[in-house]
C-alpha positions as CSV (number, residue, x, y, z in Angstrom):
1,X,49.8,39.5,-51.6
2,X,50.9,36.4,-49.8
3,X,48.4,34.6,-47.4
4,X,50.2,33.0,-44.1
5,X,49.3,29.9,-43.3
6,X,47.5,29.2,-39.4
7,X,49.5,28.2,-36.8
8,X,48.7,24.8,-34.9
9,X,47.9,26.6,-31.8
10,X,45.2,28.8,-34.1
11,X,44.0,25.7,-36.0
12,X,43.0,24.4,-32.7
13,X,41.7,27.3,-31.3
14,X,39.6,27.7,-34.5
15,X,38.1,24.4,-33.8
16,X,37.4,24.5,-30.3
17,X,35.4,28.2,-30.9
18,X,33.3,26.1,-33.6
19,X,32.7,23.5,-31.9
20,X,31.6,25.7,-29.0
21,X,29.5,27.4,-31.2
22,X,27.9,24.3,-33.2
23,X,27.2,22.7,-29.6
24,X,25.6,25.9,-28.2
25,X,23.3,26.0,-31.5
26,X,22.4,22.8,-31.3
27,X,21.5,22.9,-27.2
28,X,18.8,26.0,-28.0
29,X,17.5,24.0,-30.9
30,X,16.9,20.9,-28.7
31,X,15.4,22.8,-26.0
32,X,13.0,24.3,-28.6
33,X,12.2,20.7,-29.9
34,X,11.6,19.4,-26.1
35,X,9.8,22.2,-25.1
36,X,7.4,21.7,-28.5
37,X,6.4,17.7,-27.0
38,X,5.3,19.3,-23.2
39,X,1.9,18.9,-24.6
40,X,1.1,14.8,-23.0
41,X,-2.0,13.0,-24.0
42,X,-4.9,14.5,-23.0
43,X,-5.7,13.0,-19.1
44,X,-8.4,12.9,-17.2
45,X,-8.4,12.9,-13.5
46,X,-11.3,10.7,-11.6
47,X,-11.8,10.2,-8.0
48,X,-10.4,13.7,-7.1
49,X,-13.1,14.0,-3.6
50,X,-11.1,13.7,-0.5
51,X,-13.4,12.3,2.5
52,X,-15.4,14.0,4.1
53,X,-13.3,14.1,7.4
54,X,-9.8,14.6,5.7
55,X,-8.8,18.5,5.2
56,X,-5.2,18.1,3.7
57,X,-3.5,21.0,1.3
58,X,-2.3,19.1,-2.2
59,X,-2.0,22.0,-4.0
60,X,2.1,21.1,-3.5
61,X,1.4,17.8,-5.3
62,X,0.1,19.4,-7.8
63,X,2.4,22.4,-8.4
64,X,5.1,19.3,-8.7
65,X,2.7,16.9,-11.0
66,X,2.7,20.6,-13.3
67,X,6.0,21.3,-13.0
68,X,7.0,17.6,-14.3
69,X,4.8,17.8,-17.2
70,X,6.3,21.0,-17.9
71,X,9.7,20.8,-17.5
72,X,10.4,16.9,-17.8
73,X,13.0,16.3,-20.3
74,X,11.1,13.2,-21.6
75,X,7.5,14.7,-20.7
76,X,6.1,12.9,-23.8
77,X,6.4,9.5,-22.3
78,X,5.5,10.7,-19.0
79,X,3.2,7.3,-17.6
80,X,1.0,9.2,-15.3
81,X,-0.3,6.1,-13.9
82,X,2.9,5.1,-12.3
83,X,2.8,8.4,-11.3
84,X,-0.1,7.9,-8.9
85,X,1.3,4.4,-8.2
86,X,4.8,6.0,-6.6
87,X,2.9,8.5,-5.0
88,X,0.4,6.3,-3.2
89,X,3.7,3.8,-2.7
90,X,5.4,6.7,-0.6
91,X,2.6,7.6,1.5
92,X,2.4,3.9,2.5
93,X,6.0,3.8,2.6
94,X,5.9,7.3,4.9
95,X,4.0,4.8,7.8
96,X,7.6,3.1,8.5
97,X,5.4,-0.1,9.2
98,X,7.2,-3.3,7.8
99,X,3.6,-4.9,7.3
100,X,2.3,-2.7,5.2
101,X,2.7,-2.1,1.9
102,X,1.3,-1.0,-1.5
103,X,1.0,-3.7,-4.7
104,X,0.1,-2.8,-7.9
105,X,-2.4,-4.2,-9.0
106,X,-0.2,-6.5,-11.2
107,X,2.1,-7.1,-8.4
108,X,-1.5,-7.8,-6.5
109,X,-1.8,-10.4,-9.4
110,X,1.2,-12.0,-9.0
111,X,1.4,-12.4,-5.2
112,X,-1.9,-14.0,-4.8
């Protein structure tokens, strides 16, 4: 019995379908591996007591601050204090006031 060799077109359309199915394979297996590193360093959250007067709703911030530990690509090197930082930054920032402004405390540091 005689075996016929592939065709060029075939050959290539033999390799695209692998290659398909190699990069589909190993898309599930990284998604596995990213979703195994969600877990972030065990944090601790201090100074949670709004004042006394203040009655605002952050259970938005929150369902965000979740939703970026959770579905983060790079969720392991989340740096939560930065975090805070760019959210205190854009509250400031919301005021539209040119004189006021939010520094680090490095950036505090360095200015004076």
């Amino acid at each position: 019995m005689k075996t016929l060799p592939f065709s060029p077109i075939r050959k290539i359309i033999l390799i695209v379908a692998v290659l398909i199915l190699v990069g589909g394979i190993g898309y599930r297996l990284g998604e596995r591996k990213a979703n195994s590193f969600q877990t972030l360093k065990n944090t601790q959250i201090t100074g949670t007591e709004p004042p006394s007067a203040v009655r605002v709703d952050f259970s938005l911030f929150w369902d965000v601050w979740q939703r970026l530990k959770t579905y983060y690509i790079d969720a392991g090197n989340i740096d939560t204090q930065k975090m805070v930082w760019g959210a205190i930054s854009g509250m400031v920032n919301s005021l539209d006031d040119p004189y006021t402004a939010f520094l680090t405390p490095k950036e505090n540091k360095e200015f004076k």
